[in-house]
N, C-alpha and C positions, 0 to 999 in steps of 0.2 A: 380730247375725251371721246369724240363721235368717231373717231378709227379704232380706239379699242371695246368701245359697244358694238360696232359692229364687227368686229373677230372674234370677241367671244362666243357671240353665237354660232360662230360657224364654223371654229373647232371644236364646239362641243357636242358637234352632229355626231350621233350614233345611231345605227341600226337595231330592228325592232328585237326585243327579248328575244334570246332562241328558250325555245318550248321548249321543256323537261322531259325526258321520256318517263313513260307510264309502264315501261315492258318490253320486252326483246322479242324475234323471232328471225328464222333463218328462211334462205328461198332454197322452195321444194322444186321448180320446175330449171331445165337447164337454161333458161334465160325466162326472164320476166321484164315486161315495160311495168314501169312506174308513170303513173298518166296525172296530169295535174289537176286532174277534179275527178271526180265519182264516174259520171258516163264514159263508157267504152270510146265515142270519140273524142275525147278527149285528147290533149296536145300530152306528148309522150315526153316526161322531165329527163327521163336516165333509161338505163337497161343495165340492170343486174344480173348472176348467174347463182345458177345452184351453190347454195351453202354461205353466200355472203349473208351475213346479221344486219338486223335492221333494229333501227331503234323506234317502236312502237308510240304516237305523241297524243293520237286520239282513235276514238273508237265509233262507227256509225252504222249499227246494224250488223251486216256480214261486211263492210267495207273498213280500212282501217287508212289514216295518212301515220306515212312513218316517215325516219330517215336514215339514206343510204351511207355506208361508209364514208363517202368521199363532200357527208354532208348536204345534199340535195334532198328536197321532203315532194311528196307527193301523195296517190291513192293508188290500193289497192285490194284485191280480193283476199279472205282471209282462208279462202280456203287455198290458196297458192303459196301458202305459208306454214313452215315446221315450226315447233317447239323444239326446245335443246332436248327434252326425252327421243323426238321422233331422228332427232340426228344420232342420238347415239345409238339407237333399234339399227341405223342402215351403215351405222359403223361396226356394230355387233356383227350385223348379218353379212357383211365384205369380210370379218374376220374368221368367220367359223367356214363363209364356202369357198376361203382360199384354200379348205383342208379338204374339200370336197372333190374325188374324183371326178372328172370330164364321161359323160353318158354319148358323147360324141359331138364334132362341129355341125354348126348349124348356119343357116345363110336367112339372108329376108329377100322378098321381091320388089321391096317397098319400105321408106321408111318407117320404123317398128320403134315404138315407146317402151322404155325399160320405167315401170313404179317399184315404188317404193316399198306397196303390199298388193297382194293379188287381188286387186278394185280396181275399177274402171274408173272411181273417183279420185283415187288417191295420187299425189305430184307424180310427174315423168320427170324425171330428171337428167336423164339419159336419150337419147335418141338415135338409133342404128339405124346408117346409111343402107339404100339398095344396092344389096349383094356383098356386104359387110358379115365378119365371121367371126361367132363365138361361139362358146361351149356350153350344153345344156347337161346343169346338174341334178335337176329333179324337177319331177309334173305333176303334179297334183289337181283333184276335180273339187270346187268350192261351189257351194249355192252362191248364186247372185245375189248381191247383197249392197249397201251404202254403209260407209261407215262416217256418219255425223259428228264432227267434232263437239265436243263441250264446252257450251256458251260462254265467251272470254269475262264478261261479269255476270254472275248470277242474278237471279229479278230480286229485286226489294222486295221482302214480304207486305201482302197488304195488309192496311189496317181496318183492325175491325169498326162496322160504323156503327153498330149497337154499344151503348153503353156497359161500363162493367156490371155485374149485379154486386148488390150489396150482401156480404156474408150474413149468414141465417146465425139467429144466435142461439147456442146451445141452452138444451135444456137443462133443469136443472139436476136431473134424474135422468143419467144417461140411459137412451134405447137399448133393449135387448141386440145383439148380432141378428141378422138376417139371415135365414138358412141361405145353404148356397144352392145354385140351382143346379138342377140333374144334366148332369153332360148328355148331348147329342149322342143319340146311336151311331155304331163306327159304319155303321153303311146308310148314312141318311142321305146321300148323293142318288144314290140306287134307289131307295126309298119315296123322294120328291119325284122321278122321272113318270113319265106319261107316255103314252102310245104316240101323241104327236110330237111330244120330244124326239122319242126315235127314228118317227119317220122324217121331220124336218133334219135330223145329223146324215141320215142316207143319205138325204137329197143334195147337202150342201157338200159332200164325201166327193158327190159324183159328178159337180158342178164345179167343183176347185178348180181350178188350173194348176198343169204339175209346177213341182220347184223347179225353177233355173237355172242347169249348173253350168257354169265356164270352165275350159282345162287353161291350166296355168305351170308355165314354165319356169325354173329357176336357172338364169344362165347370168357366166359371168364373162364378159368381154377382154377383150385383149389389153387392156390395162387395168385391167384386175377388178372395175367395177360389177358389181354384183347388185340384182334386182329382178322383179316379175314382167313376163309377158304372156299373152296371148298364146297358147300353141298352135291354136289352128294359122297364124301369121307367123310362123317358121317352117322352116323345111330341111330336115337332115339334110347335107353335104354329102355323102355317099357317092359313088362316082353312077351313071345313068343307066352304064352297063351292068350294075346291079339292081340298080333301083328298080329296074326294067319288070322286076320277077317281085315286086309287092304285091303284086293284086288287088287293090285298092285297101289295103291296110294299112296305118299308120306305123311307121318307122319308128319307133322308140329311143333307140337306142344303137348305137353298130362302134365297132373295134376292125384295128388291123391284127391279123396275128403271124402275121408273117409272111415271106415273096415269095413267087415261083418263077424260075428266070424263061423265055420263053424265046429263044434267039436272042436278038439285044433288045428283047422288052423284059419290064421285070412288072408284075401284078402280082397286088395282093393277096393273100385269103381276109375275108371277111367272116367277121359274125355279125350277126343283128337278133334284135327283139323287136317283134311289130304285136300290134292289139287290133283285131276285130271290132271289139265294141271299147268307143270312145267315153262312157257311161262305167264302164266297168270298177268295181273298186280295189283291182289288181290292177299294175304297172303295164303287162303284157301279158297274153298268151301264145305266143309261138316264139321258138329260137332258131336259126338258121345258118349253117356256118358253108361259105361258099370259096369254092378251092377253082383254080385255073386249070381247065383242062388243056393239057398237050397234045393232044390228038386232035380233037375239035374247034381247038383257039377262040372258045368262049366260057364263062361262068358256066360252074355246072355244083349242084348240092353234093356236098359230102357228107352233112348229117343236118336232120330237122327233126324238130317234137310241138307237135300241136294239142292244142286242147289242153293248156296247163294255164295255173296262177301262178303267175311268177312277182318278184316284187324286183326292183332295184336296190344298192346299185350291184350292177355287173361288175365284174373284177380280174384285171388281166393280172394274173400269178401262176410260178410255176408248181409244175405237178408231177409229183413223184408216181410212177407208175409199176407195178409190181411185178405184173404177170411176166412169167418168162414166153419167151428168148428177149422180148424188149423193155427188162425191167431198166428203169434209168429216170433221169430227170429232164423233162420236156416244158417248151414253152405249153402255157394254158390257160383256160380261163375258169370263172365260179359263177353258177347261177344260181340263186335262191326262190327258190318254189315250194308250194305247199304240197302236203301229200295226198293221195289218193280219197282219204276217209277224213283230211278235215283238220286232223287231229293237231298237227303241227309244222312247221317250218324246214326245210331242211337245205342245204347247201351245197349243191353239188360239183365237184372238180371235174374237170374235165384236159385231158391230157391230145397235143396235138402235135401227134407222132408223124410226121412224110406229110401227107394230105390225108388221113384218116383221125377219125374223133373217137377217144376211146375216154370212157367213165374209169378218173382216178380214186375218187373216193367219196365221201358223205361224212357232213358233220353238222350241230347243230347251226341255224341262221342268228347272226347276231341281233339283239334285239332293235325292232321294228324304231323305225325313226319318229320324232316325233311329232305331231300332228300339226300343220299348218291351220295359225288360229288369227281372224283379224281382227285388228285392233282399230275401235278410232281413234282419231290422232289425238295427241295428247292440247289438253289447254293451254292457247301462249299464256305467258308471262304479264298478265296486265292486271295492275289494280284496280281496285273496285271503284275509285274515281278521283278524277284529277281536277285539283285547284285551278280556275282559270290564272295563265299569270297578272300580276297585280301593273296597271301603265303605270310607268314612272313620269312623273312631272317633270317639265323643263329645270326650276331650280336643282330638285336631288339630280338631276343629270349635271348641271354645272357642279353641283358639290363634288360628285364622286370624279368629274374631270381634274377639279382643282385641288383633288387630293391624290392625284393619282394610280385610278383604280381603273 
């Protein structure tokens, strides 16, 4: 009898309840440690990567312990965590800027974070090597800004600690109605103001500090990932021989348009778009199209226009050209700028006949792209609160052994 009380206890050893999950969430950054307690020093349980699902088990302020696919539980930061909404925003946004023409290559000097949204807060998921190439599809200038996720449980409302009051009991002869009272004059804002109201809004007018803005690029890397950076942490590709003649302008944007053979070397023509002021809320102002001279065996302009608002994106297409003796159909490209007085947009063709730039034609510009707007991240997935699990007693664990469960 004393050999089989003591085996039954000791096959009927099992391991502690696994936790129920509370909620899902995916990882934002290209890798993350999972650490087995709260503090940053913490002993490191896993390393996970962008886009593996975790299963959410508790919640501790901004800290959450989850668990990793492969079953391992730990802690983490929640802000280093998507939602299934924020995964499909960055699969949305991979889909639409695979349609997006390339504004030209671009290089880093240093490793360069690709987010999610144009914040300095929001997951890197991506990370580009020094001297690593991709393509910038569009730049856009945002105020600096946080965008706070929304709190994965909402607060319990509090309770009132005054008593209820006891309802009034009606008369027996109900009250007359109450007139109603006289609406507010429509300028009673104007009306309350005082001489030191206005002088305290000067003051405070002149005292602000201005808004923040960051430029922010859209580029999509050579295996098709798409995401924000930093502009001022890129640097057009352009070869140096041209770059040479920016003048401290920023490069926007530059296109091949075709070789010029020079003995057995062969150079491109170039075009580019650079901007003046980095603040601006036009794409560029100036366009520049640079041909190989045979004579001088260096870069030399074959056409420029300064002082314009131009917007993206640029566009390499052919251009039917009229005028005689050289009417025919020439490689080209289209810039879209505004016009003189303000009034509207227009599209200009431009035909690129030998080494000469000749205006093919005008039409209107297609409508303006639409506004980059951030978002904070969406709420994971957690409910409002979870049952501790219940210990199971050594009997009910012999039961469910001896039943085989």
């Amino acid at each position: 009898m004393w050999p089989i009380l003591l085996f039954v206890p000791a096959g009927c050893r099992s391991g502690p309840p696994v936790a129920k999950p509370i909620g899902e969430a995916y990882i934002g950054p290209a890798q993350l440690k999972i650490r087995s307690d709260i503090p940053m020093q913490s002993s490191t349980v896993t390393i996970v990567k962008h886009g593996d699902r975790l299963e959410i088990l508790q919640t501790r302020r901004k800290f959450l312990r989850v668990r990793t696919p492969d079953g391992k539980e730990g802690w983490t930061d929640e802000r280093s965590l998507l939602a299934a909404a924020d995964m499909k925003s960055l699969r949305d946004l991979a889909e639409a800027s695979a349609k997006l023409p390339s504004q030209g290559v671009a290089t880093t000097y240093q490793p360069l974070n690709i987010h999610s949204q144009p914040v300095l807060a929001s997951p890197s998921f991506v990370q580009l090597k020094e001297n690593e190439k991709f393509d910038v599809l569009r730049s856009v200038l945002l105020p600096r800004t946080d965008a706070p996720r929304t709190p994965l449980i909402p607060p319990s409302p509090k309770k009132s600690k005054t008593p209820p009051k006891k309802p009034k009991k009606e008369p027996k002869v109900p009250l007359p109605p109450a007139p109603k009272p006289p609406p507010p004059p429509a300028d009673w804002v104007e009306l309350s103001r005082t001489p030191a109201d206005e002088a305290e809004e000067a003051v405070m007018q002149e005292t602000q500090p201005p808004v923040r803005v960051d430029g922010w690029s859209l580029v999509r890397t050579q295996s098709g990932q798409c995401g924000w950076v930093l502009t001022r942490l890129l640097y057009m590709a352009i070869p140096d021989e041209v770059a040479q003649y920016a003048e401290g302008r920023r490069i926007v944007s530059y296109f091949p348009l075709g070789e010029i053979a020079d003995g057995d070397q062969k150079k491109k023509i170039w075009l580019w778009t650079t901007s003046s002021d980095s603040h601006a809320p036009w794409d560029f102002d100036s366009f520049r199209v640079f041909v190989w001279s045979l004579r001088h065996h260096r870069y030399e302009t074959a056409y420029i226009e300064r002082n314009l608002k131009g917007y993206s994106p640029v566009l390499l297409e052919e251009a039917t050209y009229t005028a005689r003796p050289l009417a025919g159909r020439y490689p080209g490209f289209s810039i879209c700028t505004e016009k003189k007085d303000g009034s509207a947009r227009v599209r200009r063709l431009f035909a690129m006949i030998g080494q000469s730039v000749r205006l093919a034609g005008e039409q209107a510009c297609e409508s303006a792209s639409s506004p980059v707007t951030v978002a904070a991240p969406a709420p994971l997935a957690v409910a409002e609160a979870a049952a501790p699990l219940p210990k199971e007693s050594f009997f009910e664990r012999l039961k469910k052994r001896l039943k085989g469960k």
